[in-house]
N, C-alpha and C positions, 0 to 999 in steps of 0.2 A: 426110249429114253436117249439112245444114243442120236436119235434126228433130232431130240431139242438141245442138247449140249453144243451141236452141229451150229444150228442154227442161232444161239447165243455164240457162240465164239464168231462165228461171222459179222455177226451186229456189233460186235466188238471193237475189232479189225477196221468194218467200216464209220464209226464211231472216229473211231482214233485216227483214221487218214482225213477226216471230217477237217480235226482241230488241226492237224499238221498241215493240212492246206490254208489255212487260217493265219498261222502261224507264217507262214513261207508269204505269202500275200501281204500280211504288215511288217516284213524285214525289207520285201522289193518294197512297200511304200515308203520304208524308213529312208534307205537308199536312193531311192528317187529324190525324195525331198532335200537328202544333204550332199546330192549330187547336185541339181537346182539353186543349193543355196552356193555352194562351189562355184557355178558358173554364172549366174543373178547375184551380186553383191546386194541388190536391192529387195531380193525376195529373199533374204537370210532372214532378216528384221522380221518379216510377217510368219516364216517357218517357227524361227527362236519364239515368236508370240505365241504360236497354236500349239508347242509343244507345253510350253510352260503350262495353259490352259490346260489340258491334257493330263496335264501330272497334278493338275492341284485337284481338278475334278475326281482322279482315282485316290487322291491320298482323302480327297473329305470323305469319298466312297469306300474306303479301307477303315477309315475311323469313327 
């Protein structure tokens, strides 16, 4: 019993560093993009587009 308790709590752990690298991955993309748009005056415009996109797809997806 105690090697499957073991073995669930590991799957766990690796589960959850799963999403946290996920997580860390779409912050450096966020970053990247409005560091980009900082430095591109020109590619602000197309960033400001894809997020809006972005937000409207998860709110029709929410509702």
């Amino acid at each position: 019993m105690h090697k499957m308790m073991n073995a669930v709590y590991r799957f766990k752990i690796w589960r959850d560093s799963i999403a946290q690298d996920l997580i860390e991955y779409a912050l450096m993309a966020g970053f990247v993009a409005v560091a980009a748009g900082a430095i591109m005056p020109g590619v602000s415009v197309s960033i400001s587009q894809i997020f809006s996109k972005v937000a409207s797809v998860l709110s029709s997806a929410n509702g």
